[in-house]
LUMGU-814663 format. One record per residue: residue in three letters; x, y, z of N, C-alpha, C in turn. Coordinates in steps of 0.2 Angstrom, whole numbers, plus 5000, padded with zeros to 4 digits. Each point is the difference from the previous one (the first is absolute). Example, Ala and Ser with C-alpha at 12.3 -4.5 7.8 and 13.67 -1.06 7.14 Angstrom:
ALA506649725039499650065000500450065000;SER499850054996500450065001499650055003;
// end
This chain:
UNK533748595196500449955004499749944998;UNK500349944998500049934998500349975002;UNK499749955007500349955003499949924995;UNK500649964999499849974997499649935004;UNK499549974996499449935001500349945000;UNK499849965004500349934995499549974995;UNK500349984995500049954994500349964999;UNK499149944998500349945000500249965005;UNK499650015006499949985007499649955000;UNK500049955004499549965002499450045002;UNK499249974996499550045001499549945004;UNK499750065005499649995006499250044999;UNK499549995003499650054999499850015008;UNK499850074998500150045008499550035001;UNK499550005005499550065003500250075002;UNK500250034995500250095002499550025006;UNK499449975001499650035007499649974999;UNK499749935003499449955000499550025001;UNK500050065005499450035004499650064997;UNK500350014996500050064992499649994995;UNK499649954999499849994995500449964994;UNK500549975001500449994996499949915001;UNK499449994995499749905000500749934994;UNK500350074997500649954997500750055002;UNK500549945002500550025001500550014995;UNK500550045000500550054994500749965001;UNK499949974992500849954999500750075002;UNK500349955002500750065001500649965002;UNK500550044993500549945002500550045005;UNK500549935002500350035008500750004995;UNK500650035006500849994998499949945001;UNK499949945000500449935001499749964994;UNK500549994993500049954996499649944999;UNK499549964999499749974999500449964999;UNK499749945006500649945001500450005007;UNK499950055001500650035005499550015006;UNK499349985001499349995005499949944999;UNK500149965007499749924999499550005003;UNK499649935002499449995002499850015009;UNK499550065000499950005007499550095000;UNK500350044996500850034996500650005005;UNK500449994998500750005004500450014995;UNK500550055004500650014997500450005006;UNK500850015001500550025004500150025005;UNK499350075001500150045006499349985004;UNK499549974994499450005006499649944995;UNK499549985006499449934995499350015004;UNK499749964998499150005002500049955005;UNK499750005003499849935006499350025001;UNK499649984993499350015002499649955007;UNK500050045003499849945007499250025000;UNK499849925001499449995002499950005007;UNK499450055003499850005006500450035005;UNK500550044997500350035005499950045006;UNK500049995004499650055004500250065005;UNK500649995002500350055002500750044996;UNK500150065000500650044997500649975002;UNK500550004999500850015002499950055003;UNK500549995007500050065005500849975002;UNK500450054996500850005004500050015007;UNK500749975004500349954996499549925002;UNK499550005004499649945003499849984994;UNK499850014993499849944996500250044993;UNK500249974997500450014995499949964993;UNK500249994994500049964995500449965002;UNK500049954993499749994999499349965001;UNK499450014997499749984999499949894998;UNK499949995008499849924998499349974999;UNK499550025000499349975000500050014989;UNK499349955003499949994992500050064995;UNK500150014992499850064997499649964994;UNK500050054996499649994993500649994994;UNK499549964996500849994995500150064998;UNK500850004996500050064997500050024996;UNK500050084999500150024994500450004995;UNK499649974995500649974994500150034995;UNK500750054994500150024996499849964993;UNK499850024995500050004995500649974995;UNK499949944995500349994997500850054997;UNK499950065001500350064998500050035005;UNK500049965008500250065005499650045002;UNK499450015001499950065000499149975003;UNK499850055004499449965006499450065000;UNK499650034991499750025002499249964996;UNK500349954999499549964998499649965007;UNK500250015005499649975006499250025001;UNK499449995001499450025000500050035008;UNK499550065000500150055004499549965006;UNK499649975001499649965003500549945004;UNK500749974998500349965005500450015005;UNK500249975004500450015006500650024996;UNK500349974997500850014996499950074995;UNK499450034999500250084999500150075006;UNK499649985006500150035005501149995001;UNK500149945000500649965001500650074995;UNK499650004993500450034995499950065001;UNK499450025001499950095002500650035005;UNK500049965006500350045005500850024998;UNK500349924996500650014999500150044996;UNK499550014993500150054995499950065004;UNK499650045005500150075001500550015006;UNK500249955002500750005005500550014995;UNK500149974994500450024996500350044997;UNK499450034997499850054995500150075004;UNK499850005007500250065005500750015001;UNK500449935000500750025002500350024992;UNK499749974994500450044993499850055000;UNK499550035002499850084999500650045006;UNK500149985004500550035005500649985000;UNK500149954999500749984997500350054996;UNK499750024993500050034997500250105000;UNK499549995008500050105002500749995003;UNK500349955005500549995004500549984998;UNK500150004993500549984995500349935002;UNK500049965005500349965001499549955004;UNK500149935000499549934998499950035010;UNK499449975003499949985007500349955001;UNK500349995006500149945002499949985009;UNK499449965001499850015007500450005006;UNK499750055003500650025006500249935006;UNK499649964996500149935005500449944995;UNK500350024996500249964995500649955001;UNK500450025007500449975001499949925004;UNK499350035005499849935002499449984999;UNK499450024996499549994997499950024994;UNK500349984991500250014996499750004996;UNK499449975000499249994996499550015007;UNK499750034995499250055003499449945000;UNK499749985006499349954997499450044999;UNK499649984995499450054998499549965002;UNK499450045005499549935003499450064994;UNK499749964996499450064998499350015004;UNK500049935002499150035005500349955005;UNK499850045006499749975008499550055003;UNK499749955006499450045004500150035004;UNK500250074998500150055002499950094996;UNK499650025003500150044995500550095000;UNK500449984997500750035000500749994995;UNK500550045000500549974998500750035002;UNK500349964998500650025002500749975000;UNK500750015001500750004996500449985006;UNK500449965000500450015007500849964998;UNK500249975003500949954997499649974996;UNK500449964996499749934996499050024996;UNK499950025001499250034999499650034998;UNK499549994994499350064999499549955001;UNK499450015001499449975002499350055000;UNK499749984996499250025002499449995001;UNK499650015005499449974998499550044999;UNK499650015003499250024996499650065004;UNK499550034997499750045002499350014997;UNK499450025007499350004995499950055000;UNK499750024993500050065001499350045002;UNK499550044998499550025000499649984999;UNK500049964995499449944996500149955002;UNK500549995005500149925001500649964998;UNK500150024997500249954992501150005004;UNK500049955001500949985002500350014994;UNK500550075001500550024999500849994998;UNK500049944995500849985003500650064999;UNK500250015005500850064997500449974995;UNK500149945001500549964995499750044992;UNK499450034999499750024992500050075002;UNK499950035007500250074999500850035002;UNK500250044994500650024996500350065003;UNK499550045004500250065007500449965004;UNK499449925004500449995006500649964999;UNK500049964995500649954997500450065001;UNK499950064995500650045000500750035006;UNK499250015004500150035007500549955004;UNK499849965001500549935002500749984996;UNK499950024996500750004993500450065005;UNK499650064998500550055004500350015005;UNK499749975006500349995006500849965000;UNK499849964995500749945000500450054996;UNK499750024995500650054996500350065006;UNK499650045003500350035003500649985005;UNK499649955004500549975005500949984997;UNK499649984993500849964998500450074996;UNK499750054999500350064998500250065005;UNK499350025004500150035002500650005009;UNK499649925003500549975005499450005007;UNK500249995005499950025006500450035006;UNK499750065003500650005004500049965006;UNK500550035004500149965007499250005003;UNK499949975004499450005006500150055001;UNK500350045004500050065005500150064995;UNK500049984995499950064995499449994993;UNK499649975002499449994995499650075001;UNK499750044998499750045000499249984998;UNK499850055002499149994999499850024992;UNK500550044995500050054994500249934998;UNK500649974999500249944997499449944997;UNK499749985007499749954999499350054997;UNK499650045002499650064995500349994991;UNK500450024998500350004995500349904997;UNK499849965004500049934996499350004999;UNK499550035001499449994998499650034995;UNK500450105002499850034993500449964993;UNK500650015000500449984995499849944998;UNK499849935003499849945000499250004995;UNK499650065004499250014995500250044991;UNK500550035002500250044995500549974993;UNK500349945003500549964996499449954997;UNK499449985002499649974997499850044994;UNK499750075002499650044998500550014993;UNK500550024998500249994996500249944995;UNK500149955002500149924998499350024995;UNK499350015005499350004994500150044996;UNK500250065001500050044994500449984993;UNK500349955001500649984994499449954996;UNK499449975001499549984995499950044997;UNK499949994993499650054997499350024998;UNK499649935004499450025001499950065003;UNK500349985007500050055009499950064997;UNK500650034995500050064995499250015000;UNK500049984994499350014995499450015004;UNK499849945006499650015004499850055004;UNK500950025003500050065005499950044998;UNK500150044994499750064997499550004995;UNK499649944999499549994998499550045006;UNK500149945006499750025006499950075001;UNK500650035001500050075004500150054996;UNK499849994994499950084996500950025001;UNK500549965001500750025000500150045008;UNK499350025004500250035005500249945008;UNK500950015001500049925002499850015008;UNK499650045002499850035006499449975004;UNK499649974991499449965003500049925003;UNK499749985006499949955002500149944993;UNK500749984999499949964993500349925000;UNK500249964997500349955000500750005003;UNK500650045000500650035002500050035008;UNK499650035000500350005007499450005004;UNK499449945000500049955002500249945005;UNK500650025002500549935001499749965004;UNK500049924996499849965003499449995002;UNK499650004994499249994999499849954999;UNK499349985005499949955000499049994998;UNK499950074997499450004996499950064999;UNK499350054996500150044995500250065005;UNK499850005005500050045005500449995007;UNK500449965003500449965005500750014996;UNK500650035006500649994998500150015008;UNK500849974998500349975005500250105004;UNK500450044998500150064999499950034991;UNK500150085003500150054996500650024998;UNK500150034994500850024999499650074998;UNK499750024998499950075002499550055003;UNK500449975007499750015005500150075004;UNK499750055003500450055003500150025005;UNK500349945005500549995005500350055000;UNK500250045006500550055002500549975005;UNK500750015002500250005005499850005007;UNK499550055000499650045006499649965001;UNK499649944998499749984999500249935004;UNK500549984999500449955003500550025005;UNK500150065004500450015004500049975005;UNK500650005005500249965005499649914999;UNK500049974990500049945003500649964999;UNK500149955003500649965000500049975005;UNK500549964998500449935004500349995004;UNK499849975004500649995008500649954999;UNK500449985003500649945002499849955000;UNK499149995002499849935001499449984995;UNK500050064995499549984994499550015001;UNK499750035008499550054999499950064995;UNK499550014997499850074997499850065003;UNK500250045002499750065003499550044995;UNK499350005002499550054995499850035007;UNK500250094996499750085007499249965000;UNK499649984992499350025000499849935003;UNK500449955002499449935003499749964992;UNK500150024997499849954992500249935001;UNK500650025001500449904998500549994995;UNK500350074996500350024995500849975000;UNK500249984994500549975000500650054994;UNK500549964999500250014993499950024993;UNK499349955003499750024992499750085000;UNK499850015005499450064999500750074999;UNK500750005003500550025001500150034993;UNK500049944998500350004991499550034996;UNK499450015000499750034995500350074997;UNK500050055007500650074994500550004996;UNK500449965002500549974996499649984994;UNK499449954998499949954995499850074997;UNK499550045003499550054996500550064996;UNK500650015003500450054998500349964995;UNK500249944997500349994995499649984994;UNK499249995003499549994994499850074999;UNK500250045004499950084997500450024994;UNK500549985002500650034996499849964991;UNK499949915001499849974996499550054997;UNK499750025000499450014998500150084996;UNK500750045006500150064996500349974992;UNK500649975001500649984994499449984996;UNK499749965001499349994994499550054997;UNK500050035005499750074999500450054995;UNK500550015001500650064997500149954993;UNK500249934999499849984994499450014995;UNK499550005001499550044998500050044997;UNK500250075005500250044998500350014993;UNK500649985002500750014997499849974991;UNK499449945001500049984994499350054995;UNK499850045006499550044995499449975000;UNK499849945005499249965001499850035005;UNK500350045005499550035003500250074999;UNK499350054998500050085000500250015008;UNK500450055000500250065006499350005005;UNK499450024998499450015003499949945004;UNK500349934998499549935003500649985002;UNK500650045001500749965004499850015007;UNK499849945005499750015005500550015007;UNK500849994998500450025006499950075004;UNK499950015005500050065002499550015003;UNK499549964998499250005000500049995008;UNK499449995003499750005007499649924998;UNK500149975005499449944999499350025000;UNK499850065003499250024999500150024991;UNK500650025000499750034992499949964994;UNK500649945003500049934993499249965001;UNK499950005007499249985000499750034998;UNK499950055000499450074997500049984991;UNK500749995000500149984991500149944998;UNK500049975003500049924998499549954993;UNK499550035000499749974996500150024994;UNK500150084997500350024995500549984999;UNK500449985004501050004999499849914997;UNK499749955005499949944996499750014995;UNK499650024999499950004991500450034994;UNK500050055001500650024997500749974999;UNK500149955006500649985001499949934996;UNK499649985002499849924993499950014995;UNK499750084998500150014993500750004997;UNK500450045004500750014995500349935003;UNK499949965004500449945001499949964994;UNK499149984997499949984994500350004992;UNK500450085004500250024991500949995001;UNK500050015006500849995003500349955004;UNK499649945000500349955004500650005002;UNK500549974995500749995001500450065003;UNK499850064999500350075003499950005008;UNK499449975003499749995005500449955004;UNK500149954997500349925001500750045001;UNK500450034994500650005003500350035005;UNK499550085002500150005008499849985006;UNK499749944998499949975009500549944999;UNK500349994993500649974999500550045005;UNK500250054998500650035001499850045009;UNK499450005001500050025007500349955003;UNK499749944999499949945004501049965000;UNK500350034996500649984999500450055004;UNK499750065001500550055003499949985009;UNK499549995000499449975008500849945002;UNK499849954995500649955004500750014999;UNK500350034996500549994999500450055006;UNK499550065002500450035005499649975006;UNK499749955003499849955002500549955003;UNK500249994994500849965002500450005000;UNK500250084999500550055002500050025007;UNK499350005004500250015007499949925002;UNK500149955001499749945001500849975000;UNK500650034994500749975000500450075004;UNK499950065005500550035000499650035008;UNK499350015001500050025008500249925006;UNK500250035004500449965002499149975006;UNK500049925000499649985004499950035007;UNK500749995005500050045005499950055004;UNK499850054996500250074999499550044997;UNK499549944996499550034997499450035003;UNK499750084995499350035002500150014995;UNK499250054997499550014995500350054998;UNK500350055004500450064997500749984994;UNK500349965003500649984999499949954992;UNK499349985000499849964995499650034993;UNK499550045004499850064994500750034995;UNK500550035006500750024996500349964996;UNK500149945000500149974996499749954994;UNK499550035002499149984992500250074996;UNK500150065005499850054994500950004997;UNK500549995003500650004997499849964994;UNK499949955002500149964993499550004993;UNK499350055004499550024995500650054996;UNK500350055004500250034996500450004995;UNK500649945001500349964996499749974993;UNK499349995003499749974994499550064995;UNK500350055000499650074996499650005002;UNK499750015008499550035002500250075005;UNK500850024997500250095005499650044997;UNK499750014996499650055000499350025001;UNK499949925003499350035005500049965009;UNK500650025000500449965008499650045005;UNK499850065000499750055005499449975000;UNK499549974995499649945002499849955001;UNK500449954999500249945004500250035008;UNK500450045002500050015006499550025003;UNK499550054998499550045003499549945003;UNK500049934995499649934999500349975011;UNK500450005002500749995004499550025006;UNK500250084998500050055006499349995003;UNK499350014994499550005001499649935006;UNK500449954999500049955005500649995004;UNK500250075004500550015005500649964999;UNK500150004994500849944999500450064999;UNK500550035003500550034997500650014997;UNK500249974995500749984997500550055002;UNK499850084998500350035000500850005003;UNK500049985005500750025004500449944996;UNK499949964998500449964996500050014991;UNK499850044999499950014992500550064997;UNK500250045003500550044998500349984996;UNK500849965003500549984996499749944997;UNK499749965000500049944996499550024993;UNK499350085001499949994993500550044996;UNK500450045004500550054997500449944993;UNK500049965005500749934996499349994994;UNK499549965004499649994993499950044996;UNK499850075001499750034994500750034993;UNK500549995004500650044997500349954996;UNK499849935000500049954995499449994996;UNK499650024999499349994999500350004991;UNK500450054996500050004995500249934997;UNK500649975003500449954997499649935005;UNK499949985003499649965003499549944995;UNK500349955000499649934999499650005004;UNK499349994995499350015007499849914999;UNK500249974998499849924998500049965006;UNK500650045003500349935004500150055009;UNK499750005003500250055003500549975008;UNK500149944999500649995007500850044995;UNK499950014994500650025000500150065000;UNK499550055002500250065000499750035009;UNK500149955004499850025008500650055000;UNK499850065005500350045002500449955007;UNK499749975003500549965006499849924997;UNK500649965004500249954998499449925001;UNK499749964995499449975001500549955005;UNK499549965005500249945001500149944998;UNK500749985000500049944997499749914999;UNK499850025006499849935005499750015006;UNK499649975003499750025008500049935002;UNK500350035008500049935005499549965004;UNK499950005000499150015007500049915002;UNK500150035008499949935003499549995001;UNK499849905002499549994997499450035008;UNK500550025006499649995004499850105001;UNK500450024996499750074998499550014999;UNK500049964992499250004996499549995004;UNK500049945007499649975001499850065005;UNK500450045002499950095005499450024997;UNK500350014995499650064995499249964999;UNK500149944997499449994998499550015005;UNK500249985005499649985008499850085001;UNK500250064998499950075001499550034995;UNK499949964995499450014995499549985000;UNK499549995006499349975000499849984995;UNK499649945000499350014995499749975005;UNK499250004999499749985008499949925000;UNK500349964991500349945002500549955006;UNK500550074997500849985005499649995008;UNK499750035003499849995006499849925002;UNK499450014996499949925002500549954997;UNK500249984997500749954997500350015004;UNK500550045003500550015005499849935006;UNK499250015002499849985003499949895000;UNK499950014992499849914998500849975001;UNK499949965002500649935001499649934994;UNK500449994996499549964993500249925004;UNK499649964999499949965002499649944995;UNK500250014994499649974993500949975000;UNK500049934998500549994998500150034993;UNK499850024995500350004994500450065003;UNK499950035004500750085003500449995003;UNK500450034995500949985004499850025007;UNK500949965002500150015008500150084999;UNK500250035004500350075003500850004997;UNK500050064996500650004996500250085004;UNK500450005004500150085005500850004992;UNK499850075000500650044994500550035003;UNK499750035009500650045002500849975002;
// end
């Protein structure tokens, strides 16, 4: 399967993961033309407003963009368009970091969703303001809006998000979702919904990095090919060699999270007294579909003859891969040495079949109405679709084993998949949805502001709270 790259794009240089060991940044060019990025970077749907001293976040609808307090000049394009000659030590690289990995996130999904995003606030906030650092350590996405600021990590040492390429991602995703997937009514938001803007959002990231081809090289450098180990990838949102934000191969169960969820009023209900939210919700969701990543990567392998029958580790028990694990790594770096690119091009072709049935459930489960069951069934439909029916029995077992059950919905709709499976364009996959994609989503602006307010971060409490009284901050801009 070859999705096609852009060529001949304006070229940026990007941190694939700061916290990673990664001391120079990886040139990569975007969809948008050289020349067609002006100074700030700005283009048509979004710009920089590098602010100085910012101090507190945008909190819908009481404080809003734009940004009026002073910023830093901006970042400037190159005689040729193109801004990757800025030095990594200036204010105006942070400035070009954030918009190249904003960007570079929406071509990679753009791409899986066969059709351009366009923000679900487009009608009356049409460009996105990008703030890259305030004192605050967090980040986050809202109407007109990306913003980040900073985190210390273990050693001290401040973090800027705007350079790590998880949390940029993560915040990318949110708006992608929003403006694809939608919002529903207030009285119909679900607890699995807003769970599922968080796995998908870690997971829309987690893919964007794989599309470097260092991440490649690195990650199965790192893991002996076993992508099971605590590695660079599902890491998400690392902020040093040992510190991440979550795990994506995590082994969250259902039962593990039962009875948590949402009230009417944006409380969280947890049975265990934790303080558990959305996020922790989401994990079986994230962990079941880095399983599955990790089978299709696996059965490629296979298929191409770099892994012997004896060292194919699906099936395995976790006690067993750990009993084996040091053999398997070595072994596994030895044939990666002599087989790189065979290696490369299954966590190619995993990581494409990941998103692309990704944004097959993302354009066709309807927001309203949404759970995890409903949403599995429609990842493994479209895996199917994309030549993976012959080991469906295990992508689903991946489902079942964290209590997600597709089943009652998978009858008819892989019947439809598989029965085309011959004749089936696997490139492009909106045009072979068994139900019809969405063409557009509506989402009022005082919806979104529901929703958001339903997704804790232990920021949002206290902000809720500040009234800004710094002139450089607009008045109160109320959306509803």
């Amino acid at each position: 399967m070859t999705i096609a790259r852009p060529h001949g794009g304006a070229r940026f240089r990007l941190f694939p993961e700061y916290a990673a060991g990664y001391f120079e940044p990886e040139t990569v060019q975007l969809s948008l033309p050289p020349g067609s990025i002006g100074p700030g970077p700005a283009d048509t749907t979004m710009y920089v407003a590098n602010a100085i001293d910012k101090q507190q976040p945008f909190a819908p609808s009481d404080y809003m963009p734009p940004w009026r307090g002073p910023v830093h000049p901006p970042a400037l394009p190159d005689a040729r368009g193109n801004f990757d000659w800025i030095p990594v030590e200036s204010d105006q690289f942070m400035a070009a970091h954030l918009y190249g990995a904003i960007r570079f996130t929406l071509d990679v999904w753009e791409r899986y969703l066969g059709r351009v995003v366009h923000w679900w606030h487009a009608d009356f906030l049409p460009v996105v303001e990008l703030i890259p650092d305030l004192n605050w350590p967090n980040a986050h996405s809202g109407p007109g809006f990306i913003e980040t600021g900073a985190i210390v990590n273990h050693y001290g040492r401040r973090q800027l998000l705007c350079l790590n390429f998880d949390v940029v991602g993560h915040e990318t995703g949110h708006s992608i979702l929003f403006s694809q997937l939608g919002v529903p009514p207030p009285d119909r938001i679900t607890s699995e919904y807003l769970a599922l803007q968080e796995s998908f959002s870690d997971l829309i990231g987690m893919i964007a990095a794989l599309e470097f081809r260092s991440v490649a090289r690195r990650l199965l450098n790192q893991t002996g090919g076993n992508l099971y180990v605590l590695n660079l990838v599902n890491r998400l949102g690392a902020i040093s060699d040992h510190e991440q934000i979550r795990i994506a191969s995590n082994t969250r169960t259902m039962a593990d999270v039962q009875g948590l969820r949402v009230t009417p009023d944006g409380s969280w209900i947890d049975p265990l007294g934790l303080g558990r939210n959305q996020h922790q919700l989401a994990e079986p969701l994230t962990g079941a579909i880095f399983d599955c990543f990790v089978e299709i990567y696996q059965d490629r392998l296979v298929d191409y003859r770099l892994v012997p029958p004896d060292r194919d580790t699906r099936g395995w028990t976790p006690d067993e891969i750990a009993a084996a694990l040091p053999d398997l790594m070595h072994l596994s770096r030895r044939d990666f040495a002599r087989f790189e690119q065979g290696f490369i091009l299954a966590l190619d072709t995993a990581r494409d079949v990941v998103g692309q049935s990704m944004a097959h459930v993302i354009l066709t489960v309807p927001s309203e109405t949404l759970d995890y069951d409903l949403v599995a069934a429609r990842f493994l439909e479209a895996a199917a679709a994309l030549g993976q029916a012959h080991h469906l029995t295990a992508l689903l077992e991946h489902f079942l084993w964290r209590g997600i059950d597709p089943r009652r919905y998978l009858e008819a709709a892989l019947l439809r998949s598989v029965r085309r499976r011959g004749s089936l364009p696997r490139r492009v996959l909106h045009v072979v949805e068994p139900v019809v994609a969405r063409t557009c989503v509506c989402c009022h602006p005082a919806d979104f502001i529901v929703a958001r307010r339903l997704m804790p971060h232990s920021h949002r409490m206290a902000v809720g709270a500040v009234q800004p009284t710094d002139p450089s901050v607009p008045a109160p801009n109320a959306l509803a």
